[in-house]
Each structure stands twice: as C-alpha cells, then as structure tokens.
DRENDO-1510 file (C-alpha; in Angstrom, 1 decimal, always signed):
<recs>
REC; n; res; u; v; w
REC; 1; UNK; +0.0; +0.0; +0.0 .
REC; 2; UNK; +3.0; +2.7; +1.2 .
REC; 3; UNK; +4.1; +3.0; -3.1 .
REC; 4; UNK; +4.9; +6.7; -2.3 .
REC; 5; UNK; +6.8; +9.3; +0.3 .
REC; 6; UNK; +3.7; +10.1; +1.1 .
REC; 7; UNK; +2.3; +7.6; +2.4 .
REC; 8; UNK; +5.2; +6.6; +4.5 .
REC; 9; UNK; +5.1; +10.1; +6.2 .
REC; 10; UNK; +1.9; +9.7; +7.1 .
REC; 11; UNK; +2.6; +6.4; +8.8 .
REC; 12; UNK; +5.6; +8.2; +10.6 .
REC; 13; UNK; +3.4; +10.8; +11.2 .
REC; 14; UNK; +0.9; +8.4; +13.0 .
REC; 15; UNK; +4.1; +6.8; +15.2 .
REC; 16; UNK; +5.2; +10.0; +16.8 .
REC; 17; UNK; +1.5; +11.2; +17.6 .
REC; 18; UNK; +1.7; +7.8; +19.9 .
REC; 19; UNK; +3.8; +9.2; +22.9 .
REC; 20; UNK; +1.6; +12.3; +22.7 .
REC; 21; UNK; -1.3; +10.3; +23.4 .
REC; 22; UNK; +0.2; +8.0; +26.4 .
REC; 23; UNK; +1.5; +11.9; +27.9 .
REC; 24; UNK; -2.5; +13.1; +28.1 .
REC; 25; UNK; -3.4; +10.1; +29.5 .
REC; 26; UNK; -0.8; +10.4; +32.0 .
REC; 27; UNK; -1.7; +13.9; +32.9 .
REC; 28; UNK; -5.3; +13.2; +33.4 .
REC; 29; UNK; -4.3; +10.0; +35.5 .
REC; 30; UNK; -2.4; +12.6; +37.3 .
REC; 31; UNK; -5.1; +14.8; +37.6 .
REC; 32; UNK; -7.9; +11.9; +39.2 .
REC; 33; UNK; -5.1; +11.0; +41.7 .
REC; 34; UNK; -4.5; +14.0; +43.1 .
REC; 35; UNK; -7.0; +13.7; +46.0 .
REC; 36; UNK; -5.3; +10.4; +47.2 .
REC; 37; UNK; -1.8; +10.8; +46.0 .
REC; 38; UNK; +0.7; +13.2; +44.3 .
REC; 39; UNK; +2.5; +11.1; +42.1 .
REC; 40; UNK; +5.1; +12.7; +39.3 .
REC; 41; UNK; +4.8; +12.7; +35.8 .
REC; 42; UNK; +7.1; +9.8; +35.3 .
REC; 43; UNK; +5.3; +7.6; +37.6 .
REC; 44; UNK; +2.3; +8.7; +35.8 .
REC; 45; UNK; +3.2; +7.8; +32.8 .
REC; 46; UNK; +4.9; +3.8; +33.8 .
REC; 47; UNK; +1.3; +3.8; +35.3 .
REC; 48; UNK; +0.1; +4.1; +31.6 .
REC; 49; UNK; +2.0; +1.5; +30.5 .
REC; 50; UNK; +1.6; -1.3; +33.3 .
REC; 51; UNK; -2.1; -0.6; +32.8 .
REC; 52; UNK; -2.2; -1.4; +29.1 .
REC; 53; UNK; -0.8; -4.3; +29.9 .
REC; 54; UNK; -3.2; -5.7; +32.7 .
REC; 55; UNK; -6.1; -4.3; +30.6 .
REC; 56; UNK; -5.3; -6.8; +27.7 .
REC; 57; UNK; -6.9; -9.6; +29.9 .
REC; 58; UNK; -10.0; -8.0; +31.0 .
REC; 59; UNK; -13.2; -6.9; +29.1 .
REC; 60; UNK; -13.2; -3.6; +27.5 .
REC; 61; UNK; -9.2; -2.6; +29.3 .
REC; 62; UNK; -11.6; -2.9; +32.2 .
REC; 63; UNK; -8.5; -4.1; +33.9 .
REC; 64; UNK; -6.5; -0.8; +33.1 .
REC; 65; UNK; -6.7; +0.6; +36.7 .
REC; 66; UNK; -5.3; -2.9; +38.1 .
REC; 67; UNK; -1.8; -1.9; +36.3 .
REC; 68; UNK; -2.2; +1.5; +37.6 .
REC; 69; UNK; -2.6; +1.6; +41.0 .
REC; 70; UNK; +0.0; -1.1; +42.0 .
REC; 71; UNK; +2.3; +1.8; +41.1 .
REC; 72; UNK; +1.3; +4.1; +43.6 .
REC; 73; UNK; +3.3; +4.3; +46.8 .
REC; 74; UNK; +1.3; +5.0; +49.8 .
REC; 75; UNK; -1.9; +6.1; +49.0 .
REC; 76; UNK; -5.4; +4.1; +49.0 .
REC; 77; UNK; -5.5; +1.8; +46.4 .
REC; 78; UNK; -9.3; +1.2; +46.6 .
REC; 79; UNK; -9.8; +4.7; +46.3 .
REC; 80; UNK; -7.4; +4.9; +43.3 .
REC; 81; UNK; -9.5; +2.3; +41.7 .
REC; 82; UNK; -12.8; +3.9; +42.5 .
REC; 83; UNK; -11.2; +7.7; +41.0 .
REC; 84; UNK; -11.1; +5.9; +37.5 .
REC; 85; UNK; -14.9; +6.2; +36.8 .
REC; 86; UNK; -14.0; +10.0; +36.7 .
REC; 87; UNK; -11.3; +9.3; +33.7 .
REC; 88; UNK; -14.1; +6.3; +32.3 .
REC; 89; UNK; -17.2; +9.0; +32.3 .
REC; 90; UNK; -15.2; +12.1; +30.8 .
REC; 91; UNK; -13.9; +9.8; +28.1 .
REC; 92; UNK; -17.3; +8.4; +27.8 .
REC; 93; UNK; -18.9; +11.5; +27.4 .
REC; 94; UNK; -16.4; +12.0; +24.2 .
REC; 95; UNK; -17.1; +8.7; +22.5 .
REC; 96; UNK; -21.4; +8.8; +23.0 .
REC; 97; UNK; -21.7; +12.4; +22.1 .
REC; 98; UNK; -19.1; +12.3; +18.7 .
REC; 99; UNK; -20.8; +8.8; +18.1 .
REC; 100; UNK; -24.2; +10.1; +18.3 .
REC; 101; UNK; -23.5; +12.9; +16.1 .
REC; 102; UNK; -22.2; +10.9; +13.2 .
REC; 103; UNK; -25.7; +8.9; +13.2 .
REC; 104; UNK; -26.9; +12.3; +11.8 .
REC; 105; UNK; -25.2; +11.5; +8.6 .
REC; 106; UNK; -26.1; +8.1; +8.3 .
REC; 107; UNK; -29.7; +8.4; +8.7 .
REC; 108; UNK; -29.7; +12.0; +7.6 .
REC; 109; UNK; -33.9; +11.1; +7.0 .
REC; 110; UNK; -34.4; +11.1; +10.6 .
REC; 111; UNK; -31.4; +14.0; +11.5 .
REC; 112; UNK; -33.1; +16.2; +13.3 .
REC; 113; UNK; -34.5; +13.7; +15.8 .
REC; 114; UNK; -30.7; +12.4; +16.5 .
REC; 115; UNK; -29.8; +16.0; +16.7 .
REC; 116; UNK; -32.1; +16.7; +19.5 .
REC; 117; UNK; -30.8; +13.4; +21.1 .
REC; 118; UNK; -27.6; +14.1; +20.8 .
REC; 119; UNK; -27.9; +17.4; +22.5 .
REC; 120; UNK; -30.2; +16.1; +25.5 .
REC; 121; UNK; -28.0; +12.8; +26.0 .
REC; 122; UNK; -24.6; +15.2; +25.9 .
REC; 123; UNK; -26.2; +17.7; +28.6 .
REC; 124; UNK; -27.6; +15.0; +30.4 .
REC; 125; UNK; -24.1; +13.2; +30.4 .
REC; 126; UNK; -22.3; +16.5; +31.1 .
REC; 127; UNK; -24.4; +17.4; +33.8 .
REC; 128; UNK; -23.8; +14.0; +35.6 .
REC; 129; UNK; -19.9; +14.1; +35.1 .
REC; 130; UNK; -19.8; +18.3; +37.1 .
REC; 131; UNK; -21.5; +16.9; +39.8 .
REC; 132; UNK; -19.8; +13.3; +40.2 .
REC; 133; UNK; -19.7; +14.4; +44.2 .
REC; 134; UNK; -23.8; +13.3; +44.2 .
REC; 135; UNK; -22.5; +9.4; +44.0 .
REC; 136; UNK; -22.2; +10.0; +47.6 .
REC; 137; UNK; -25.7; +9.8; +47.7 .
REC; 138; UNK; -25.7; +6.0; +46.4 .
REC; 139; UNK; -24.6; +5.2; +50.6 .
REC; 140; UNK; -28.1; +4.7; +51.0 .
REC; 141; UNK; -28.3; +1.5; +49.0 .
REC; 142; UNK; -25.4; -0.3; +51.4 .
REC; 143; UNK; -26.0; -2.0; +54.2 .
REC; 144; UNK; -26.2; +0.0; +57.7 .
REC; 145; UNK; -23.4; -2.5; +58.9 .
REC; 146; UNK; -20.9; -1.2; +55.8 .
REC; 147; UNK; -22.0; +2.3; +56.1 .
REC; 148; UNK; -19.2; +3.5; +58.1 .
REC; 149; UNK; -16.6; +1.6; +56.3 .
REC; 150; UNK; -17.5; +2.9; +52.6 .
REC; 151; UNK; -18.0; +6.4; +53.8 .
REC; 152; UNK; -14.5; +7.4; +53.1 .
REC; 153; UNK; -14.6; +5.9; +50.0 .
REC; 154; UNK; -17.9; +7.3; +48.6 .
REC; 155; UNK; -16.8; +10.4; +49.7 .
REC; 156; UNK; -13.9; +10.4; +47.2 .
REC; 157; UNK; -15.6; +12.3; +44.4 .
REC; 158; UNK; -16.5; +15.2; +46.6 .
REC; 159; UNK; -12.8; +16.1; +46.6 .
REC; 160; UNK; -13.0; +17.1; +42.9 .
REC; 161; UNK; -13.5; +20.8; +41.9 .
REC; 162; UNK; -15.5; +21.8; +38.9 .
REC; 163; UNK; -12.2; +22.8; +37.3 .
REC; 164; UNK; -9.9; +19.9; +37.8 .
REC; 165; UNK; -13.1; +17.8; +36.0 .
REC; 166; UNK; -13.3; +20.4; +33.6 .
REC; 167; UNK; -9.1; +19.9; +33.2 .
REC; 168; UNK; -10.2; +16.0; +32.8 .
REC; 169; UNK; -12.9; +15.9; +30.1 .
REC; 170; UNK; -10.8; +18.6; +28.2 .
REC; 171; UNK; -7.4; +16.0; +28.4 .
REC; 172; UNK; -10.3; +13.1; +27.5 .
REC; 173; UNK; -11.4; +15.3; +24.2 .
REC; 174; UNK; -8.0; +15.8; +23.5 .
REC; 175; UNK; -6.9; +12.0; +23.5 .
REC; 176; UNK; -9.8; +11.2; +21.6 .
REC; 177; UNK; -10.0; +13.7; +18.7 .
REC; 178; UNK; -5.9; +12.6; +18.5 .
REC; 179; UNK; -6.3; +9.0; +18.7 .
REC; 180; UNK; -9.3; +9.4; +15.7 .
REC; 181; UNK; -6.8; +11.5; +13.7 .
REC; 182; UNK; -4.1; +9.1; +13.7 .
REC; 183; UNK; -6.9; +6.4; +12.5 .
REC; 184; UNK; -7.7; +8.9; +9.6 .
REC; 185; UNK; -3.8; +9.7; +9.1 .
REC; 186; UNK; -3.7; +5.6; +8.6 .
REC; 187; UNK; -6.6; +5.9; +6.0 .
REC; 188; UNK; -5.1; +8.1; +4.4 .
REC; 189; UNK; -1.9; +5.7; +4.0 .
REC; 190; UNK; -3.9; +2.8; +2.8 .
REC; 191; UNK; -5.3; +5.1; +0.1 .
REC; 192; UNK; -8.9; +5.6; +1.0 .
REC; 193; UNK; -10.2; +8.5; -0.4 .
REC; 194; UNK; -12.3; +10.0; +2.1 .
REC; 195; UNK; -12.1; +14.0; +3.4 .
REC; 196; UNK; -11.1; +14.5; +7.7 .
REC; 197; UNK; -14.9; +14.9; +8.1 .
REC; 198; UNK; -16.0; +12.3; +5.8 .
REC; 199; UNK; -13.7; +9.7; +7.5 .
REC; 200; UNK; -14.6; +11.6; +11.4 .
REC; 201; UNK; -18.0; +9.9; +10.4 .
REC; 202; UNK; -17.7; +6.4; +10.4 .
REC; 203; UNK; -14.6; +5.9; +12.8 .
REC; 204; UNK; -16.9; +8.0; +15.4 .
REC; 205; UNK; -19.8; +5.5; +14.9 .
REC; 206; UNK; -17.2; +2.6; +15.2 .
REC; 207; UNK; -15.8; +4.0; +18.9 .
REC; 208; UNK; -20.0; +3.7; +20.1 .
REC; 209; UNK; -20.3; +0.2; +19.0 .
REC; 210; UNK; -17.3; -0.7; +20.6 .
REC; 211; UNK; -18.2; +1.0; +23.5 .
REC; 212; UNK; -21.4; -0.8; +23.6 .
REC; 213; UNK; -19.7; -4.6; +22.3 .
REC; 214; UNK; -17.7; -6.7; +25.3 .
REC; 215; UNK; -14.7; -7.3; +24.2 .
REC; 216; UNK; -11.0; -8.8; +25.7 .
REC; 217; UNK; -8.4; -6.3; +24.6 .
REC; 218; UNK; -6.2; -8.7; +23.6 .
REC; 219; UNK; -9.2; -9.6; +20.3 .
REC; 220; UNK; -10.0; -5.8; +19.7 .
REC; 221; UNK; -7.8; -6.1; +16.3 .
REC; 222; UNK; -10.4; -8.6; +15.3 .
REC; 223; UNK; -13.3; -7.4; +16.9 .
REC; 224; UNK; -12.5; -3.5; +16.1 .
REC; 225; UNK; -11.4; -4.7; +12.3 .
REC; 226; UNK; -15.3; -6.2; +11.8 .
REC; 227; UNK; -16.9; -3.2; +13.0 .
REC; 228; UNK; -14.8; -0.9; +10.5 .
REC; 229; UNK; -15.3; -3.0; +7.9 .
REC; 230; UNK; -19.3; -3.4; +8.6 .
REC; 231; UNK; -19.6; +0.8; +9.1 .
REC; 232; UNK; -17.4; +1.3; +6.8 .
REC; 233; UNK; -18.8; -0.4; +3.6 .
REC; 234; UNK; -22.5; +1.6; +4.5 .
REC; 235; UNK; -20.6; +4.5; +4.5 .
REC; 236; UNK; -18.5; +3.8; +1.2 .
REC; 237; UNK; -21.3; +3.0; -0.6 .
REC; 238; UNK; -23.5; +6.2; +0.9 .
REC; 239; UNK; -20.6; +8.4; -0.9 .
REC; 240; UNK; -20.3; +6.0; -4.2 .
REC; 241; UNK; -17.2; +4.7; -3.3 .
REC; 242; UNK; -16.0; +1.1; -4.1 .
REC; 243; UNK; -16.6; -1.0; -1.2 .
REC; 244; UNK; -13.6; -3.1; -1.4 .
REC; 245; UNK; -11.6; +0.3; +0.2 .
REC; 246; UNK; -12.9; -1.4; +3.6 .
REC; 247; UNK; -9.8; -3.7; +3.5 .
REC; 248; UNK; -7.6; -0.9; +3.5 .
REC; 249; UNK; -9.6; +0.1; +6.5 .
REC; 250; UNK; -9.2; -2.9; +8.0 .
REC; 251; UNK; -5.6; -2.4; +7.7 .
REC; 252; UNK; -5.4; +1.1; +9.1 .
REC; 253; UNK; -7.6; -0.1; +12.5 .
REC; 254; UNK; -5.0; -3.2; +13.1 .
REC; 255; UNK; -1.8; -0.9; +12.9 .
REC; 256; UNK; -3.8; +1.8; +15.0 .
REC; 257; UNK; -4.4; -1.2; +17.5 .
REC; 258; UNK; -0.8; -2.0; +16.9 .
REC; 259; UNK; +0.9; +1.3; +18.1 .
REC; 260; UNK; -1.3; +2.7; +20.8 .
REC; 261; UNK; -2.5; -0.5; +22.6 .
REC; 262; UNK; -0.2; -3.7; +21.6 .
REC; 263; UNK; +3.3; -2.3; +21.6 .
REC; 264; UNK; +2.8; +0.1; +24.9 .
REC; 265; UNK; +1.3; -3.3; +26.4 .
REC; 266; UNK; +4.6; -4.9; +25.6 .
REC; 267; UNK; +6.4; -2.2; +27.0 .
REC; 268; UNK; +4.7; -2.2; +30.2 .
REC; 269; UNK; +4.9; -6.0; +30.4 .
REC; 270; UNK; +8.8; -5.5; +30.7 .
REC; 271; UNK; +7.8; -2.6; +33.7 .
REC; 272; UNK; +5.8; -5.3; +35.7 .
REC; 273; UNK; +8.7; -5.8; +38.0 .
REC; 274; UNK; +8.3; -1.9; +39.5 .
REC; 275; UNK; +4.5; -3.0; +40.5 .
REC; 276; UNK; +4.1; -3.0; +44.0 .
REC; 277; UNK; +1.6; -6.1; +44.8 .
REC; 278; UNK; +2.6; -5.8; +48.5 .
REC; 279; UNK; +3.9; -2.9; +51.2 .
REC; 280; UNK; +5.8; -2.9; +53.7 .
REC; 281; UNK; +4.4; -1.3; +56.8 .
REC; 282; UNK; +6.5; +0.2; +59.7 .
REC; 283; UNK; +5.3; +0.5; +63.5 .
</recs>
C-alpha cells in the first residue's frame, strides 16, 4: 500500500503522535489522583504502561486501573480504583456524544430527531460528570453495617473541583480527537479517499459500538477490524465509493491497535517488575 513518500510520512506521522497520546493520559491519571496521591509525571506515565498491559486480559481494558494503582506508593488503592470512573465517564462522554452525532449523517432522514438526542443525551451526560460528588448519595443502598466503612470511600468524588473535571474531560477530548486522527492519518496511508470529516463519520460510529460490544483487549484487532469494515462499507457505498476500500480500513484499524495498545502493552509488560503487589508497613 505505502508506493509513495507520502504515504510513509503519514505512517511516521501516525508513530510520533503515539507518545503524545500516552502523555494526556498520563496527565489526566495525574489529575484523578491528586485527591489520594501526588504522584510525578514519570510515575504517571509507567502507570500508563503497566495498565495497558493488565487491561489486555479483561473486558473492554476494564483491567486498566489494576496496572495503575500497584504503582502508587502510599496512597489508598481502593480509592485509586474507584477515582477511575472520573477518567471512564469524561472519556465516555467524548465517545457517545461524537458517536451520536455521526448517526446524523447516516440516517440523515431522521437527522433532526438524532440531533435533539444528541444534544439532550450530551447535557444529560455533562451534567452527571460536574457533579460526580452526588455518588455520595448512592450510601443509601449499602447496608447499615458497611455504612461507616464505605464512607471514606464514597466520599472520594466530593474532593474534585468543577475545574480539575473540567481539566479531565478537556485532556479526554483531547486523546480522543488525537487517537481518531491518527486512524484517519492511517486511512489516508492505505489510500482511502475520504475527506477529515467524511472519514470523522464512520470511525466515530465505530468508537460507540465498541463501547457498547464486550470485548478482551487482547481480540479488539479482530473485533474492532469487523466493526470498521461493517460501518465502513455503508458509508462507502452512501458516498459511491468502491466498497472493497474497507480492506484498507481494515488495515489502518490493526496498525492503529498496533501502536497505541499492543506495543505500549509490551512495553509495560517489561515494567511489571516496579509493581508494587505488596507494602511494607512500619510501627
């Protein structure tokens, strides 16, 4: 496919946006920690790695925060674990609302009924994510006899200010409007003649099925690759283009997978020995 310059820079190009991408996530893990522990930026970003890694066994990275918080030093690891639906909902409310949007296009017959959707399901979302200290209120639903004990814990999200979660969703648009662009940089390699908006379309759609699909990280080349090529032939089509370009985007969505989640899962398997499974505890 790579017959010119070109299209090797744009594969290059693609390579070096990958360490930008592990640095935002390291700040916003930064960020969500701060209330239990001040870690620095280099411990951040091993945290990054080590979490890829244990997320490749678990449904959907679900196992990310496992990697993560063995890292931390001194402060609460269930807490730490708890602090990631903060990171989970901000990036959540990027995938849903750019995913939502794209459905416009597709069924451009009903567009203004998925417009007003969009619009209440991204307020609604928005609205939940500013005031993340209400979860406190869930205490009610655990036993009187755990009450005391979870308190702490529950309690976790009120330590958040509106900026700091502004700071987070911002960081969580970011990575996500950098990680799609590198998938369109890799269309572009593979030749698939499609326009930054035309291609934001489709891959958008494909991030809100996946978010929806269970998955092991270790088969999301597979599973990721059938949902491009599914999305992506309706879309082809839509704009008269030759269907058999959803190969190439095949292609693009198993290097993507390639550079952002397999090889920084490699090199986090090789930081496994820094993960700190058990403290030691002085009198």
């Amino acid at each position: 496919s790579f017959t010119s310059t070109k299209h090797i820079y744009l594969l290059i190009l693609t390579i070096i946006l990958v360490p930008i991408n592990i640095y935002l996530e390291g700040v916003k893990w930064r960020i969500q920690l701060k209330p239990i522990e001040n870690i620095s930026y280099y411990k951040s970003f091993l945290s990054i790695f080590t979490g890829l890694t244990a997320g490749m066994f678990f449904p959907n990275r679900m196992g990310n925060f496992l990697g993560r918080i063995f890292m931390m030093e001194n402060g609460d690891r269930i807490k730490a674990a708890m602090v990631t639906i903060v990171g989970g909902m901000a990036q959540m409310i990027a995938t849903v609302s750019a995913g939502i949007f794209s459905l416009i296009f597709f069924f451009k017959e009903y567009s203004l009924i998925i417009f007003i959707l969009f619009l209440i399901i991204t307020t609604l979302l928005i609205l939940m994510y500013l005031n993340i200290h209400l979860l406190k209120h869930i205490q009610f639903l655990i036993p009187k006899q755990f009450k005391e004990k979870t308190e702490s814990y529950v309690n976790i999200f009120s330590h958040y200010n509106k900026i700091e979660l502004i700071k987070v969703l911002l960081l969580s648009l970011a990575r996500y409007y950098l990680y799609t662009f590198q998938y369109v940089i890799l269309i572009w390699a593979f030749k698939v003649p499609l326009s930054y908006p035309q291609a934001m379309i489709p891959i958008s759609l494909t991030y809100l099925v996946m978010m929806i699909i269970p998955f092991i990280t270790i088969t999301e080349i597979a599973v990721r690759g059938s949902v491009s090529i599914i999305i992506f032939e309706k879309w082809l089509s839509i704009n008269n283009i030759s269907t058999s370009m959803s190969a190439m985007v095949f292609s693009a969505s198993s290097l993507l997978w390639i550079f952002n989640i397999a090889l920084p899962a490699i090199i986090g398997l090789l930081l496994t020995y820094r993960l700190k499974f058990f403290r030691k505890y002085e009198s």
